[in-house]
PDB file with SEQRES, HELIX, SHEET and CRYST1 records, atoms N, CA, C and O in Angstrom:
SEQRES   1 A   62  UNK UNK UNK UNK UNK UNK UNK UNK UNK UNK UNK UNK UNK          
SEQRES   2 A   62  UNK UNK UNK UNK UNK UNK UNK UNK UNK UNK UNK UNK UNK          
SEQRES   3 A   62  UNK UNK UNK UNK UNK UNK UNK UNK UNK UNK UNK UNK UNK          
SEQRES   4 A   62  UNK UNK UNK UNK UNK UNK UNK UNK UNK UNK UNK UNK UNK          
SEQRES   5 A   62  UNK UNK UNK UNK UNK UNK UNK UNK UNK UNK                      
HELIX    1 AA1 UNK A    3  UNK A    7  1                                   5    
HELIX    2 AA2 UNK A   18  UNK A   41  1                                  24    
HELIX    3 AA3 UNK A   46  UNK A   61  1                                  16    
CRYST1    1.000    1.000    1.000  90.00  90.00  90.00 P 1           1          
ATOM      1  N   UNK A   1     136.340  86.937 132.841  1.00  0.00           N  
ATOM      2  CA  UNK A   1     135.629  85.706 132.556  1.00  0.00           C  
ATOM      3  C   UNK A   1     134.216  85.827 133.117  1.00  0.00           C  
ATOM      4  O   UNK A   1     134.275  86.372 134.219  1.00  0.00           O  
ATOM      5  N   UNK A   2     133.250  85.589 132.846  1.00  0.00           N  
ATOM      6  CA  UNK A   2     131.908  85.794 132.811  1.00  0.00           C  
ATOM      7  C   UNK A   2     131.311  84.562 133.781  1.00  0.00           C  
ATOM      8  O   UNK A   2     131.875  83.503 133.503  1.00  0.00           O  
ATOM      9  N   UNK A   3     130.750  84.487 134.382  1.00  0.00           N  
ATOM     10  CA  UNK A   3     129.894  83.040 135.134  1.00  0.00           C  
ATOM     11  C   UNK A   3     129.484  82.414 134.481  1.00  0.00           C  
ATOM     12  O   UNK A   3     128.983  81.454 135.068  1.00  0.00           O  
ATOM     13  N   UNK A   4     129.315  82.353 132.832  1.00  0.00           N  
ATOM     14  CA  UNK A   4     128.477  81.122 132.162  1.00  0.00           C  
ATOM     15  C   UNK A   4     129.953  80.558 131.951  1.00  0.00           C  
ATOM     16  O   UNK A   4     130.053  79.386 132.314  1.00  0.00           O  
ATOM     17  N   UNK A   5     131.063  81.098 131.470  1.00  0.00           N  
ATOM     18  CA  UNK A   5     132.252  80.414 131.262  1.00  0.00           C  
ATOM     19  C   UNK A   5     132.648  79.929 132.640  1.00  0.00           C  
ATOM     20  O   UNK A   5     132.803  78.708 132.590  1.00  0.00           O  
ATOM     21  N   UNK A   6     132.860  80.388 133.787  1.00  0.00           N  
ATOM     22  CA  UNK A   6     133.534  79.962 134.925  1.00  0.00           C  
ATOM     23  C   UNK A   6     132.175  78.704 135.324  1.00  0.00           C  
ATOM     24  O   UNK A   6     132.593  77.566 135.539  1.00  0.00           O  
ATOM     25  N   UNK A   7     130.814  78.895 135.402  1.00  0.00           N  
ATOM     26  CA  UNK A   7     130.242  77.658 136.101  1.00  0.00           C  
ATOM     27  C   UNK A   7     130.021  76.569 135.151  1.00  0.00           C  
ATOM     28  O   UNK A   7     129.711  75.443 135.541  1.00  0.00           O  
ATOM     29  N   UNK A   8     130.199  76.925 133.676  1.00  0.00           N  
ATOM     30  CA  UNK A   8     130.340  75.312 133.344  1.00  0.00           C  
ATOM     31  C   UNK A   8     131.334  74.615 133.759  1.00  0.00           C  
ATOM     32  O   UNK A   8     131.401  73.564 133.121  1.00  0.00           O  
ATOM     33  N   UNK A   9     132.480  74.761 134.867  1.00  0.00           N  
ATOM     34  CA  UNK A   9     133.484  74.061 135.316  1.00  0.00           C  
ATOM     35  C   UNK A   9     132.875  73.772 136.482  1.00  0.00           C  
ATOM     36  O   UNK A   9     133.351  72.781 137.036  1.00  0.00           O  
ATOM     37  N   UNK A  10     132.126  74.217 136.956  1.00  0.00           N  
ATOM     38  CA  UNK A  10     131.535  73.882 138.492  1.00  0.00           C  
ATOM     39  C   UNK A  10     130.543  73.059 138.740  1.00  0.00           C  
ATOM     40  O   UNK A  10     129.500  73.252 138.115  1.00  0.00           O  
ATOM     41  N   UNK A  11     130.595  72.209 139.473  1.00  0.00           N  
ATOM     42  CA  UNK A  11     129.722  70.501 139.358  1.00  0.00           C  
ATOM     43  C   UNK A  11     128.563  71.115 139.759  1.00  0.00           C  
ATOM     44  O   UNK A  11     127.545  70.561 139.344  1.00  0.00           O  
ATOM     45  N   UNK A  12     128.361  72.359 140.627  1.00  0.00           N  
ATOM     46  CA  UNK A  12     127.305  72.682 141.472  1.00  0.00           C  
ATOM     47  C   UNK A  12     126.117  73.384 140.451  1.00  0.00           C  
ATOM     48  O   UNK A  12     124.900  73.549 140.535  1.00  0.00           O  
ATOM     49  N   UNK A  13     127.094  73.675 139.517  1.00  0.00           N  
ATOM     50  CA  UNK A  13     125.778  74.394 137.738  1.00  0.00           C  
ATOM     51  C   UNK A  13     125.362  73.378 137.151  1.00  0.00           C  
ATOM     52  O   UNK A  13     124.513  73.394 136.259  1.00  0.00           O  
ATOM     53  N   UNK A  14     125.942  72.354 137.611  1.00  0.00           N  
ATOM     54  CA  UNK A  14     125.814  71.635 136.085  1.00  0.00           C  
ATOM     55  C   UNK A  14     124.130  71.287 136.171  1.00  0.00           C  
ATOM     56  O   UNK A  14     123.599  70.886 137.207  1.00  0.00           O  
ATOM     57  N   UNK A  15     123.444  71.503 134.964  1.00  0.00           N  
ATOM     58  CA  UNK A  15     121.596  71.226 134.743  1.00  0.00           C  
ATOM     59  C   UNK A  15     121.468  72.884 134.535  1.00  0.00           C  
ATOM     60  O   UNK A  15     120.379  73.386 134.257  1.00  0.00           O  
ATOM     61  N   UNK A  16     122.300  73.434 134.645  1.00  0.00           N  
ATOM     62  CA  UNK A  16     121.562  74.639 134.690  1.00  0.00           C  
ATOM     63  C   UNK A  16     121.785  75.347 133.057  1.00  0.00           C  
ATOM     64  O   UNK A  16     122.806  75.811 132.550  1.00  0.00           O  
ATOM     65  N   UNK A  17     120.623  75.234 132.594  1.00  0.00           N  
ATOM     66  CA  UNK A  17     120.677  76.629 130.834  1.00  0.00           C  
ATOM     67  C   UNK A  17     121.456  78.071 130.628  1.00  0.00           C  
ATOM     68  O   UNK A  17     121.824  78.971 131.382  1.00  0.00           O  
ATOM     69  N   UNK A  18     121.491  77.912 129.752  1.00  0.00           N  
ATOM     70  CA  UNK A  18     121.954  79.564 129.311  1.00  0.00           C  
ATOM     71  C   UNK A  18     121.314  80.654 129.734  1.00  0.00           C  
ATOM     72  O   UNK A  18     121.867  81.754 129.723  1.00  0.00           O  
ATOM     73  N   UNK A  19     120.351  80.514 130.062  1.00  0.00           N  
ATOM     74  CA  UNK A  19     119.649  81.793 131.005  1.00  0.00           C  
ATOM     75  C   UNK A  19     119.912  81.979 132.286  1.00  0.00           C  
ATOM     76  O   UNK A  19     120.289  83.005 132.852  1.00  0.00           O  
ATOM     77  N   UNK A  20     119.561  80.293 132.967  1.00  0.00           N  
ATOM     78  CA  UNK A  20     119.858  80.508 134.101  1.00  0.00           C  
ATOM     79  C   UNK A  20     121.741  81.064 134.523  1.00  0.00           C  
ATOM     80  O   UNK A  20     122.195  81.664 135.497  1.00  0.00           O  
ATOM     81  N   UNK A  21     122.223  80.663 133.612  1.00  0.00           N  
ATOM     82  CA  UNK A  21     123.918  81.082 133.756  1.00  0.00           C  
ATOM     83  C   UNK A  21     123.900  82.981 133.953  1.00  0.00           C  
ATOM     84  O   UNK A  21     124.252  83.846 134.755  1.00  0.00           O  
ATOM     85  N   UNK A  22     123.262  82.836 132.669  1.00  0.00           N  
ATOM     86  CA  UNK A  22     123.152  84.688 132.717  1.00  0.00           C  
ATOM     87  C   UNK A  22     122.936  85.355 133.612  1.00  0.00           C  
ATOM     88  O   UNK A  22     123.525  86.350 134.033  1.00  0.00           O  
ATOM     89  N   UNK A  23     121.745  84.641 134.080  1.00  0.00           N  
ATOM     90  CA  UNK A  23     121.247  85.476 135.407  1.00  0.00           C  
ATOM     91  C   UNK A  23     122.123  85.589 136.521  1.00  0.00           C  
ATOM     92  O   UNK A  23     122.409  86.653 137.069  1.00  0.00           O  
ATOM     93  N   UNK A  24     122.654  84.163 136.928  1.00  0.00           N  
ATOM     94  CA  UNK A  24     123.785  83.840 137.823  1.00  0.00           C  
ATOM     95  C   UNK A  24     124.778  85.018 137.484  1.00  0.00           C  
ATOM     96  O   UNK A  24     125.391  85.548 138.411  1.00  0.00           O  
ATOM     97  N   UNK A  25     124.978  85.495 136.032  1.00  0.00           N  
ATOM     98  CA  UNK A  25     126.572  86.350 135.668  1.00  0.00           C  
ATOM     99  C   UNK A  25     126.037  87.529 136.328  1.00  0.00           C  
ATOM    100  O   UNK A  25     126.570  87.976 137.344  1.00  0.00           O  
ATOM    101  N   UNK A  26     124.794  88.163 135.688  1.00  0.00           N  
ATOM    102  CA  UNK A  26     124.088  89.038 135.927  1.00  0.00           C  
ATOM    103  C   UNK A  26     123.940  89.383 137.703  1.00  0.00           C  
ATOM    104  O   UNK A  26     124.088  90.573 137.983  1.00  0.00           O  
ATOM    105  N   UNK A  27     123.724  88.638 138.622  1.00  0.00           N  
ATOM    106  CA  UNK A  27     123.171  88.679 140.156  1.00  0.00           C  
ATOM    107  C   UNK A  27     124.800  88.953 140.784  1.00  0.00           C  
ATOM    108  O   UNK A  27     124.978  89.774 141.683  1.00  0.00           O  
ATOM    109  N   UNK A  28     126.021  88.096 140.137  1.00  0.00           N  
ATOM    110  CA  UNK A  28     126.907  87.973 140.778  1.00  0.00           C  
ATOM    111  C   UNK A  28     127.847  89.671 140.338  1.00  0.00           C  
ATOM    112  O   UNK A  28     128.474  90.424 141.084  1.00  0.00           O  
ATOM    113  N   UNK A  29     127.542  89.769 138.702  1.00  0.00           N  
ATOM    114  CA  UNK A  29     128.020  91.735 138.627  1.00  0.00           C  
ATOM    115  C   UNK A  29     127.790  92.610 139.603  1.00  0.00           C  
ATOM    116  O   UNK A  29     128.579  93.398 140.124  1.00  0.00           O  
ATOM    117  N   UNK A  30     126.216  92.354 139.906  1.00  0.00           N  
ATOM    118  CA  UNK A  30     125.669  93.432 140.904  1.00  0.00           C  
ATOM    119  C   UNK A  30     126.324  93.350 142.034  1.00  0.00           C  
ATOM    120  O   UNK A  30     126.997  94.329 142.359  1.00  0.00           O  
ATOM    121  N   UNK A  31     126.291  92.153 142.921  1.00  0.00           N  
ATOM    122  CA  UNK A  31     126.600  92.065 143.975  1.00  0.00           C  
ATOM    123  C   UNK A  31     127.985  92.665 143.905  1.00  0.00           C  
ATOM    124  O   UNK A  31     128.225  93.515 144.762  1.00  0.00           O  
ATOM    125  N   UNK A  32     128.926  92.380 143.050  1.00  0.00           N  
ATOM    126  CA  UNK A  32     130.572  92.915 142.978  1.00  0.00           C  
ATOM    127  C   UNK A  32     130.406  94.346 142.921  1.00  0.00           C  
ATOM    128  O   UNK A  32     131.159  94.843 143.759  1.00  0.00           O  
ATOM    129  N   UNK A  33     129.511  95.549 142.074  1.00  0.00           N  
ATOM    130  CA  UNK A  33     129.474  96.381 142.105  1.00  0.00           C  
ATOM    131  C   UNK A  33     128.992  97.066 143.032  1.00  0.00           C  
ATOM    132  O   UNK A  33     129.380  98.233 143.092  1.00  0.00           O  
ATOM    133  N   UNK A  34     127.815  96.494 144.244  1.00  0.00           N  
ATOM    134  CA  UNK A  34     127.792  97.153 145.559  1.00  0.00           C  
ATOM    135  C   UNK A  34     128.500  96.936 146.199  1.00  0.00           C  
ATOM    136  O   UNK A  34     128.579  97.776 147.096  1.00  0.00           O  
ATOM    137  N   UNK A  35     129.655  95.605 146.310  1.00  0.00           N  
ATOM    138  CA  UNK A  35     130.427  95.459 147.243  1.00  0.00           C  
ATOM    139  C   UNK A  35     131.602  96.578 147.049  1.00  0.00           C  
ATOM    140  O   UNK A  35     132.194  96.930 148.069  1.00  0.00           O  
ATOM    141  N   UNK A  36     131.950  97.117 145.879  1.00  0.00           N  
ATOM    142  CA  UNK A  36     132.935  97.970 145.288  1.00  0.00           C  
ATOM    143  C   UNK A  36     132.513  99.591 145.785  1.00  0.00           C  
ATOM    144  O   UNK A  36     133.185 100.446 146.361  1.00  0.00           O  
ATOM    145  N   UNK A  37     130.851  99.595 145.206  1.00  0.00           N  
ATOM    146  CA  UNK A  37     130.700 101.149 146.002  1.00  0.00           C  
ATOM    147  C   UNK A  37     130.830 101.044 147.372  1.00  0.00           C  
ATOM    148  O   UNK A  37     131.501 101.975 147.817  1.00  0.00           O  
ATOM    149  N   UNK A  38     130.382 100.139 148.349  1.00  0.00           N  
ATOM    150  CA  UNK A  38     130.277 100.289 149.667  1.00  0.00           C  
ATOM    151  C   UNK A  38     132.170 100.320 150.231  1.00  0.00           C  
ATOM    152  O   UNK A  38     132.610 100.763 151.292  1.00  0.00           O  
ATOM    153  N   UNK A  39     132.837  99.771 149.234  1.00  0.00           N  
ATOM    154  CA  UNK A  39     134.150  99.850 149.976  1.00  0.00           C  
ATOM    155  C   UNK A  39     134.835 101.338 149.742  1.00  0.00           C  
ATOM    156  O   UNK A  39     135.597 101.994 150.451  1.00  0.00           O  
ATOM    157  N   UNK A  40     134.224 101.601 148.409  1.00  0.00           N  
ATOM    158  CA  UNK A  40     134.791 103.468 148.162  1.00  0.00           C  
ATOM    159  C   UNK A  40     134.431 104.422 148.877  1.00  0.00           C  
ATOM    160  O   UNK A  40     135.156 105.412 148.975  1.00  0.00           O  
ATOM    161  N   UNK A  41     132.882 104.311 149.724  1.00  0.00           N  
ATOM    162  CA  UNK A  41     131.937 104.668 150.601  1.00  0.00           C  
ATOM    163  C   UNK A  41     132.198 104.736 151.893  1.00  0.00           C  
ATOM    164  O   UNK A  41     131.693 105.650 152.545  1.00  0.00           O  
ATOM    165  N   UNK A  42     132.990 103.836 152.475  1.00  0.00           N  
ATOM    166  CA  UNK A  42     133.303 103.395 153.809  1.00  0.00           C  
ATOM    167  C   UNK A  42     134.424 104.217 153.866  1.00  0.00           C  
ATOM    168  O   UNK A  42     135.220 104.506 152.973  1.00  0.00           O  
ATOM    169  N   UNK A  43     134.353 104.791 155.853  1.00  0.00           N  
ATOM    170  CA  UNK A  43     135.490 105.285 156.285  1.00  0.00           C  
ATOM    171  C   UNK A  43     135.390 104.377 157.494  1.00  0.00           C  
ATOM    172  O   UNK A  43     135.561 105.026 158.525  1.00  0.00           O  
ATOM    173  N   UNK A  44     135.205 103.296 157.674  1.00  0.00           N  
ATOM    174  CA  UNK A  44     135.044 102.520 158.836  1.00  0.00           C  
ATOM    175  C   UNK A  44     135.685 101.243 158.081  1.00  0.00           C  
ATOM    176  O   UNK A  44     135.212 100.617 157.133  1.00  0.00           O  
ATOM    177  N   UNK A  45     137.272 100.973 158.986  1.00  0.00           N  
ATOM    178  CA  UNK A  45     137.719  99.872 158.907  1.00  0.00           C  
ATOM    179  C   UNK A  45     137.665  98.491 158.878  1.00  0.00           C  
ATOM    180  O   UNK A  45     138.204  97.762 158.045  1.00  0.00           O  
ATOM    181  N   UNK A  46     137.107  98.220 159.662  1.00  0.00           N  
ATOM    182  CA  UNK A  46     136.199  96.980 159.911  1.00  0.00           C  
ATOM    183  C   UNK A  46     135.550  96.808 159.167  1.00  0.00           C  
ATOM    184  O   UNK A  46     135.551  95.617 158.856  1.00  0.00           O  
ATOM    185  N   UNK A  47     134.633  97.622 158.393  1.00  0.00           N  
ATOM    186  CA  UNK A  47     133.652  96.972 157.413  1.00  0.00           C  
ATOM    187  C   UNK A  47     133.977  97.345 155.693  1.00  0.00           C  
ATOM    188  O   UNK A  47     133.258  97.164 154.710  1.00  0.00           O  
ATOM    189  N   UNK A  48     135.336  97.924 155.804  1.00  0.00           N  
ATOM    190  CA  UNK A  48     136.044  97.966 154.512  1.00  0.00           C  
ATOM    191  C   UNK A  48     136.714  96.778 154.428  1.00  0.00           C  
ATOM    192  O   UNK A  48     136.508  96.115 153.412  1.00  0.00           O  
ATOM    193  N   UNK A  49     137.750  96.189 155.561  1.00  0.00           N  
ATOM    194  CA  UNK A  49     138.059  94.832 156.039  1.00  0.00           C  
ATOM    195  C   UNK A  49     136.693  93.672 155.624  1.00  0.00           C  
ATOM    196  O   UNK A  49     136.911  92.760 154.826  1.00  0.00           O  
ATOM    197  N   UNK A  50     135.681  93.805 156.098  1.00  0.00           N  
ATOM    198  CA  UNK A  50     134.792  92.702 156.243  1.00  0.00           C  
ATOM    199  C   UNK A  50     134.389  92.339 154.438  1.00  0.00           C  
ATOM    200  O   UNK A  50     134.287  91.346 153.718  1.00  0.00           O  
ATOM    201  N   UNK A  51     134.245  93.962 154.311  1.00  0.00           N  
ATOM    202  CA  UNK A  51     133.871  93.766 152.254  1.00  0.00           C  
ATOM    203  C   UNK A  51     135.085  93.444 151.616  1.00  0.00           C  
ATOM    204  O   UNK A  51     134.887  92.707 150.650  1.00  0.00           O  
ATOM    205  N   UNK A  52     136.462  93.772 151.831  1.00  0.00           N  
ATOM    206  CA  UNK A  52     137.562  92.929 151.036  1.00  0.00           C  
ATOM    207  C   UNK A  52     137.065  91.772 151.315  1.00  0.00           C  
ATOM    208  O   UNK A  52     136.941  90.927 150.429  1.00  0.00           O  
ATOM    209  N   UNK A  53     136.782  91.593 152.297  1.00  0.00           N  
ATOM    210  CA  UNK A  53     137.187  89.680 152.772  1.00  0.00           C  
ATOM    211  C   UNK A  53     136.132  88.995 152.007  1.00  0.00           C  
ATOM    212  O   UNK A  53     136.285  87.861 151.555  1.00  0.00           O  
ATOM    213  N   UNK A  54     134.736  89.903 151.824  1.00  0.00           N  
ATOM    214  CA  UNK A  54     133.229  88.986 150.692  1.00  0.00           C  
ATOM    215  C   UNK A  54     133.761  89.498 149.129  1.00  0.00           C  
ATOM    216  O   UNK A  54     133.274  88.948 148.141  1.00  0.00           O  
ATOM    217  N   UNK A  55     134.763  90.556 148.977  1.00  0.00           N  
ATOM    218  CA  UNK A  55     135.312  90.285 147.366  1.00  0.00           C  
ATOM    219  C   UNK A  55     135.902  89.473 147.089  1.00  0.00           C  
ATOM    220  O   UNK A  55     135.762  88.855 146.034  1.00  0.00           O  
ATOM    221  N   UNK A  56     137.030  89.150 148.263  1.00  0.00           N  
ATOM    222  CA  UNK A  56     137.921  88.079 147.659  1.00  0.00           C  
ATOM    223  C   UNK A  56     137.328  86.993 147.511  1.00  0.00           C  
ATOM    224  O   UNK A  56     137.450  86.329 146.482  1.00  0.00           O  
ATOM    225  N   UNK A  57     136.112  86.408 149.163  1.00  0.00           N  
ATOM    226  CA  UNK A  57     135.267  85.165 148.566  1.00  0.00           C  
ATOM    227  C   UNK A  57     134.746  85.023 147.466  1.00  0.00           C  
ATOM    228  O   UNK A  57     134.980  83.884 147.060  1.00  0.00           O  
ATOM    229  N   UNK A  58     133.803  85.941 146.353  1.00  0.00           N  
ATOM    230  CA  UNK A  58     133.416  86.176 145.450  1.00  0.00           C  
ATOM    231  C   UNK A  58     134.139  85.887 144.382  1.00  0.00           C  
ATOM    232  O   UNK A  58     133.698  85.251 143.425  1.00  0.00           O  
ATOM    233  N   UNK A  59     135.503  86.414 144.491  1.00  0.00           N  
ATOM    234  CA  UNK A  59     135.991  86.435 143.242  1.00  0.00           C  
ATOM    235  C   UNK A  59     136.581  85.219 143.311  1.00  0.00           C  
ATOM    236  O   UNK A  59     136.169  84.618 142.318  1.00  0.00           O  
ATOM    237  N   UNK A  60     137.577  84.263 144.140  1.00  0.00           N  
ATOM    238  CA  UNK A  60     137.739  82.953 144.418  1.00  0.00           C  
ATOM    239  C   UNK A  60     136.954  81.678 144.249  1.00  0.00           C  
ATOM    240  O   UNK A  60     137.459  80.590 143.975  1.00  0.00           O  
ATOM    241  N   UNK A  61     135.740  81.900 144.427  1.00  0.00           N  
ATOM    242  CA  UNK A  61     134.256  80.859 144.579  1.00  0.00           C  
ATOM    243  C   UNK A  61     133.604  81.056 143.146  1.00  0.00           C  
ATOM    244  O   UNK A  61     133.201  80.014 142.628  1.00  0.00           O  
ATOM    245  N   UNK A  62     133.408  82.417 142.308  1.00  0.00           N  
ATOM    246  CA  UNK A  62     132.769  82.554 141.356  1.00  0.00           C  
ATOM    247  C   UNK A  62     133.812  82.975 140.083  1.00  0.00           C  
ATOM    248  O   UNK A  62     133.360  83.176 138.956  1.00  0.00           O  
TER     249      UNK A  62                                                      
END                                                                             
């Protein structure tokens, strides 16, 4: 599901255009895809721990 579909349910988008959604889909891919290399990247527990814990926020919130 894409962020223009998931934040038209969210009171906190609402005013916001089709671009601005995109961009939102667009900012929130990236961020998932560094959070994904940095966890394949990591041999340090704690901060493989700390990046599950900002995917799951991510994927829960967005």
């Amino acid at each position: 599901m894409t962020a223009t579909n998931q934040t038209e349910t969210r009171e906190e988008f609402d005013g916001f255009d089709a671009e601005e959604l995109a961009m939102l889909d667009a900012t929130l891919s990236k961020i998932k895809g560094h959070v994904d290399r940095n966890i394949e990247g990591s041999n340090d527990p704690q901060e493989i721990s700390r990046l599950l814990s900002m995917r799951y926020y991510i994927n829960q919130s967005y």
